[in-house]
N, C-alpha and C positions, 0 to 999 in steps of 0.2 A: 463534716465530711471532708475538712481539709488536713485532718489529722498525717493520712496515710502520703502527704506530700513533702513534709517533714521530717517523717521517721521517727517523730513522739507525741505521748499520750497527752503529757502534762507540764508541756513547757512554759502555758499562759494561765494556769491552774492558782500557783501562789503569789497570794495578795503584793508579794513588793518587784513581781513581774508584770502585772496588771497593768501599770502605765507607766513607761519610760520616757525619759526625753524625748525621744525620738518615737514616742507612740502617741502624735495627736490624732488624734481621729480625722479630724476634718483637714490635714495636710498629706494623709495617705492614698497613695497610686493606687489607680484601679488596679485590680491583679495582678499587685505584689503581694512576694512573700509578705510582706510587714502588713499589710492590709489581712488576706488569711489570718497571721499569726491571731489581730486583735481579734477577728471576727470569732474565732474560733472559741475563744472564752466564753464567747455567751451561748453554744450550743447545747442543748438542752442536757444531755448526758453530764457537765460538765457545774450544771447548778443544780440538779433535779434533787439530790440525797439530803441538800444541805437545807430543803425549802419542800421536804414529802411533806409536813404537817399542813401545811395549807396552801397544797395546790391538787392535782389530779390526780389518783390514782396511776401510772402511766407503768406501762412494759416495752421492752425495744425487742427487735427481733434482727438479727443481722441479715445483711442484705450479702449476697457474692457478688463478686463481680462476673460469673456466666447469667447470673438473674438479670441484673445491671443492664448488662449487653443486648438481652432478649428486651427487656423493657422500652431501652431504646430502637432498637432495630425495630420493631413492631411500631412504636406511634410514628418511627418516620415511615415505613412503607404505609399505615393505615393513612397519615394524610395523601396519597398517592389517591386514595380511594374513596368513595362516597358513602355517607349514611345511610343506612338501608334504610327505604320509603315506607311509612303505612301500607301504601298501594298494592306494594309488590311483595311484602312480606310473607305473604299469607298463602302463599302457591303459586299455581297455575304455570304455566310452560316457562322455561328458562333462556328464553331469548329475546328479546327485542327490548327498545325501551331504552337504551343505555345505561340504565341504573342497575346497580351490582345485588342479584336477586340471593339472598339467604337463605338457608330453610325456612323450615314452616315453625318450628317453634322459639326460634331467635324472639320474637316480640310476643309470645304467650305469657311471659310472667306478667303479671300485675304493674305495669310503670309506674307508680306514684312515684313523686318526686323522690321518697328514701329508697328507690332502686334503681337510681340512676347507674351507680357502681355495677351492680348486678348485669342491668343491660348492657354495657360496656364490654364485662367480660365473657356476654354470649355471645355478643360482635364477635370477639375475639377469636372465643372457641370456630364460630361457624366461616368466618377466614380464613381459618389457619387450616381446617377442615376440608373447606373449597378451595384452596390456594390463589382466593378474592386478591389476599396479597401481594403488591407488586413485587419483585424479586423474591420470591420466596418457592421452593419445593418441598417435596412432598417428607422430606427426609427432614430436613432443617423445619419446616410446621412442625412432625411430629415433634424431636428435640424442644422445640420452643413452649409445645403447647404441654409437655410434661414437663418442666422448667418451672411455668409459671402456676400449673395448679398443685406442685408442690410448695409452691410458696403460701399461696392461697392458705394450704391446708394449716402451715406453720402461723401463719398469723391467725386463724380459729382457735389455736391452743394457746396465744399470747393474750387473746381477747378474753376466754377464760381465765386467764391470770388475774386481769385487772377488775372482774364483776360488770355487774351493772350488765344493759343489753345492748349497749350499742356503744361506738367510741370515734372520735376525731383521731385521722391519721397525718402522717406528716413525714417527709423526707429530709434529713436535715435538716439545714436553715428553711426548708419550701416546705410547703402543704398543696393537695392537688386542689387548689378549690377554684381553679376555674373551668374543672371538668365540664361542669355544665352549662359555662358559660361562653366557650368560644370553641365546639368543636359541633354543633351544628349548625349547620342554616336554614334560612326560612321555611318552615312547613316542614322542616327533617324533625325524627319522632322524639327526640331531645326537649327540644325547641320549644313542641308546643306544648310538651307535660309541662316544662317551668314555666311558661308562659300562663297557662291555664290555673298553675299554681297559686303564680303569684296574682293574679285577679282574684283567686277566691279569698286567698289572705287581706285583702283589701276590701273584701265586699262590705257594705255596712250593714251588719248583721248583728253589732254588739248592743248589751244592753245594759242597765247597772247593775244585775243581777249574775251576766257573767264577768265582770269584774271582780266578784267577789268569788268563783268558784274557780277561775284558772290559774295557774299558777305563775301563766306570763299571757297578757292581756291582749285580747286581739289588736289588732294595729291602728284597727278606727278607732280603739279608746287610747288611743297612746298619740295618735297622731292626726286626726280626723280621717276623712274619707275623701280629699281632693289630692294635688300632685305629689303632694307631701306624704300622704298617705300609701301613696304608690309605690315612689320612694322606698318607703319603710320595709313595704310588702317586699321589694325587689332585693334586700338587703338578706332580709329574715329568712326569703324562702333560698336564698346562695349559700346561708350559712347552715339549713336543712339539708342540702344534698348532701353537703359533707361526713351526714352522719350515718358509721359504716357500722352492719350487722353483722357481716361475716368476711371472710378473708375473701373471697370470692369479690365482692362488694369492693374492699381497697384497693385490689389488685386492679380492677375495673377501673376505679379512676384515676390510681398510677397510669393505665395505661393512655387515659385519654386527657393527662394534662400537659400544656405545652410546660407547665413551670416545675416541673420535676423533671419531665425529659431534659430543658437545659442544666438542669445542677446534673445529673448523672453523668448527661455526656462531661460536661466538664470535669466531674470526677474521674472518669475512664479516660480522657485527653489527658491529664495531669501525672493518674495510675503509667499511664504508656511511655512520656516523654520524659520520666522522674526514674522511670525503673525500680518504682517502689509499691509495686502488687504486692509485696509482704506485710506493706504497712495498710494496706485497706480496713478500713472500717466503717464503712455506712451503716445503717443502720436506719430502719421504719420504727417510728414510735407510735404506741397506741395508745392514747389517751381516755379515761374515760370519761364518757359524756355527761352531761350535768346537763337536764332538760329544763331547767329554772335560769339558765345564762342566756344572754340573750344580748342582741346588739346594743340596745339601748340601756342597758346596764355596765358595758363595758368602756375603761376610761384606763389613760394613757397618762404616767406618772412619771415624774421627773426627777433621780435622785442624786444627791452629790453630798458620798460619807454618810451613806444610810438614811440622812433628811430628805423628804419631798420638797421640791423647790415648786415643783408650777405642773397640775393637772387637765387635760384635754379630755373631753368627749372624745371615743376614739371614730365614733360612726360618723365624720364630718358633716356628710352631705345629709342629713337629715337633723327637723324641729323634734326636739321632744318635750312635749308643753310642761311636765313635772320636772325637768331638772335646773330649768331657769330660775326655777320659782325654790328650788331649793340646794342652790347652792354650799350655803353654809351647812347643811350638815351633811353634803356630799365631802365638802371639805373635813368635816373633824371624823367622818367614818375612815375614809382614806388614810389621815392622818396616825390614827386612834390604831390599825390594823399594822400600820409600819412602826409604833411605836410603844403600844401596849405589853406588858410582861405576858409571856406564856410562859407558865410557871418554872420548870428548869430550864429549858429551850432560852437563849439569848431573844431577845427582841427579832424579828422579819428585819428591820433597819440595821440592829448589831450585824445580822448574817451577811444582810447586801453590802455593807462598808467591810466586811471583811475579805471580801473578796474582790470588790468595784470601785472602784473611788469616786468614779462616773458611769449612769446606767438610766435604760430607758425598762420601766417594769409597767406591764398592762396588765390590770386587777378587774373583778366582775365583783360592784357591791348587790351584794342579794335584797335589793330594797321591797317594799310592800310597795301593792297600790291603793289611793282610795279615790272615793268618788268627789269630786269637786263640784260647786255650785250648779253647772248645767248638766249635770251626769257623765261625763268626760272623766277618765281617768288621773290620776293626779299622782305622780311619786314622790313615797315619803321615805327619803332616808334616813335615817338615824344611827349613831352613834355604837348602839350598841349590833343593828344587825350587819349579818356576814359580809367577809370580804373572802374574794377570793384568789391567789396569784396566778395568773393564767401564763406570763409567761415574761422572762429577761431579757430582752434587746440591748444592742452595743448604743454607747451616746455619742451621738454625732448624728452626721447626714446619711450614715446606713440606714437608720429608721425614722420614719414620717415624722414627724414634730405633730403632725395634726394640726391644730386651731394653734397652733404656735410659730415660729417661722427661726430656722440655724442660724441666719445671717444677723436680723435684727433684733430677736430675743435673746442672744448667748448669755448674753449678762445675766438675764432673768432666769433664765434657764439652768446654769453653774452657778445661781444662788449668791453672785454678786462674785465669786472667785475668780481668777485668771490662772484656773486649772493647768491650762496647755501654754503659758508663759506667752501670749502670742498677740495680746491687747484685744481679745471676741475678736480674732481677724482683721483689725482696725474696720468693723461695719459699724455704722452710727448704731444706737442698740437705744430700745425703746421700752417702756412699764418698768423701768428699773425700780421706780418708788414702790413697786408692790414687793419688793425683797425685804423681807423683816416682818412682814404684817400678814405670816403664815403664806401657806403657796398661792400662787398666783392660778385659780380655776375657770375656766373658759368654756361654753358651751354654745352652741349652737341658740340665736335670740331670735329667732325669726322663721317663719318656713321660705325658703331659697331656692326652690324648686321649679325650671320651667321645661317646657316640653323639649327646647333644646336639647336640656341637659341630659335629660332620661334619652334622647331620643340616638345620644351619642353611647349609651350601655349597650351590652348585648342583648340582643333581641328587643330594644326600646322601641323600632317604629311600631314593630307589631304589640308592644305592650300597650304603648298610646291607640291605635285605632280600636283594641280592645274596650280599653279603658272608655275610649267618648262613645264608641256602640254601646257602651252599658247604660250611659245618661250619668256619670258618678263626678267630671270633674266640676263638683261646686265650688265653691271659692270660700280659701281656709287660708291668703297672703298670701297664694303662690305667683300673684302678679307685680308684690312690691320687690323693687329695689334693691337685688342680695350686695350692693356694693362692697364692702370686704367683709362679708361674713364668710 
């Protein structure tokens, strides 16, 4: 989205523009041009063509900058205002109470946690309707509110494009997914669907019988049923809301994420102060969803000149008892997927080095589960099943390192090179001996999880007193020692 700042499409596009002297990554200014320029190579429009065969289906839809404006203008007046209550949703007289009273069919749809979008944009609608909105009239609602369910409409026909029934959306470099995580509070009607959610996701309900029939295994076989367990659930059901049915649906959590609202305004702050609204180009991309992906499948790869130098778990804060224990053929799948001939196609590695010379690439291997000694889930990866590319980040400190660290892994990390001429930062740099004897893989050894931790998430206290009224936290290590895990 930093395209229209510059005045071109494809200035960071070919491979001997990709990294100049003066393009380290880790010595570039927060919002300078030079920082844009690099960032801007790794947006998705910009690697999507060269890497369709194994990654998502995906369609974009352009965004305008009057959609833009409405988008923003609406979640800053909506935090002005309050989440409509259970209580008071449902009718009765329109006064008292201080809480901001909706129609009566604002909370009629079904809330399971994949309608979080939906309710958002009923919010919306029944706001802009009542002019709930702070600064807003009757004129400027309507404008707004036909703005955006033309939008709506347009991304139902992009959705059709891509198949499948549902899809991850995203703005840019942002994804909305903390819609549902930080725009209610406590007992607001958000709140307690994922709250509620993610308790059932955790319940221990599994057996070894549904191990073998799901296609991603409940969380107790993956994780047990104490803190760690919770964890998991907390994870799994954030990565659920995300997933949109219809354009109504995205719209809804465009509108209720703080992490799109800041990239838009800053696109429209940039658009104004540049004088280059000709160069606009945002864009919403729709992804489709793959219902076999899952947190604990997903891992963060390290590349320099198309080789994996060193692979992270990308879900930090959780144990997941099958990957420790398989390792090595987490490593030669990973491997095997960046390296393997696809028949005329160049190698996944040949494409990344043609275009990167340093990159940070997150893959989802499609591994099995089986049943282990105590009926516990166990995963088996192998060699031969899927990988998937989900998505190319820039290398450096733009993107989490995860179970790795910029400062004292560079070496390991750049695969022993001093890509950026700069000595790793002069930072003492540690595992260097694991360079040469295939990448360096790291995962989570332990469950690390204390009530702390969770209790610092959103909606954590009330996840925890859920949790101990249920009688479920037994003990599965969430009392040892997570010292540098």
């Amino acid at each position: 989205y930093q395209r229209r700042v510059h005045g071109t499409k494809n200035l960071m596009c070919e491979p001997e523009n990709a990294f100049s002297s003066n393009m380290n990554p880790f010595n570039l200014t927060l919002l300078s041009t030079s920082k844009f320029l690099y960032l801007e190579q790794f947006d998705l429009p910009f690697w999507l063509n060269d890497f369709a065969d194994v990654t998502m289906a995906t369609a974009f839809e352009p965004l305008s900058i009057a959609e833009a404006e409405t988008l923003v203008r609406y979640f800053s007046q909506w935090q002005a205002t309050p989440e409509p209550s259970p209580h008071v949703a449902g009718g009765g007289d329109s006064g008292g109470g201080g809480a901001t009273r909706e129609p009566p069919d604002v909370l009629d749809i079904p809330l399971d946690i994949l309608n979080i979008g939906e309710y958002h944009f009923r919010v919306m609608e029944a706001r802009l309707a009542t002019g709930s909105c702070s600064s807003s009239n009757s004129s400027d609602a309507g404008r707004d509110l036909t703005t955006l369910e033309a939008l709506a409409q347009r991304i139902d026909l992009s959705l059709r494009r891509i198949g499948g029934s549902a899809a991850f959306v995203r703005l840019g470099s942002q994804s909305p997914k903390d819609a549902a995580l930080r725009v209610a509070g406590p007992g607001g009607v958000v709140a307690d669907r994922f709250c509620s959610a993610v308790l059932e996701a955790c319940r221990p309900h599994a057996t070894r019988e549904s191990a073998q029939t799901t296609v991603v295994p409940p969380v107790s076989l993956l994780a047990g049923t104490g803190l760690n367990g919770l964890a998991c659930a907390f994870f799994r059901v954030s990565l659920q809301v995300l997933q949109v049915r219809s354009g109504r649906s995205a719209v809804g959590l465009f509108l209720a994420s703080e992490r799109t609202h800041r990239a838009l305004r800053h696109s429209l702050e940039h658009s104004v102060s540049s004088n280059s609204s000709q160069h606009w180009s945002v864009q919403i991309a729709l992804r489709r969803w793959d219902c076999t992906l899952d947190l604990c499948r997903e891992f963060r790869c390290f590349l320099v000149h198309g080789r994996v130098t060193a692979i992270s778990q990308y879900n930090v804060h959780c144990f997941y008892p099958g990957l420790s224990s398989n390792v090595d053929s987490l490593r030669a799948a990973i491997v095997a997927f960046f390296a393997a001939p696809r028949g005329e196609l160049p190698t996944v590695g040949t494409r990344v080095a043609a275009k990167y010379e340093a990159c940070v690439v997150d893959v989802a291997v499609l591994f099995a589960f089986a049943d282990d000694e105590d009926g516990g889930a166990v995963a088996c990866p192998t060699p031969t099943d899927g990988v998937v590319l989900v998505e190319i980040n820039p290398f450096g400190p733009a993107s989490d390192p995860c179970l790795f660290n910029w400062n004292r892994d560079r070496q390991l990390l750049q695969g022993g090179m001093d890509l950026f001429q700069d000595a790793f930062g002069g930072q003492a740099q540690v595992g260097i001996e694991e360079v040469g004897a295939g990448p360096a893989v790291r995962v989570v050894q332990i469950p690390a999880v204390h009530d702390s931790t969770i209790a610092a998430w959103p909606h954590g206290e009330t996840l925890l007193e859920g949790f101990e009224e249920r009688g479920d936290d037994d003990d599965d290590g969430d009392d040892e020692d997570d010292g540098d895990d």
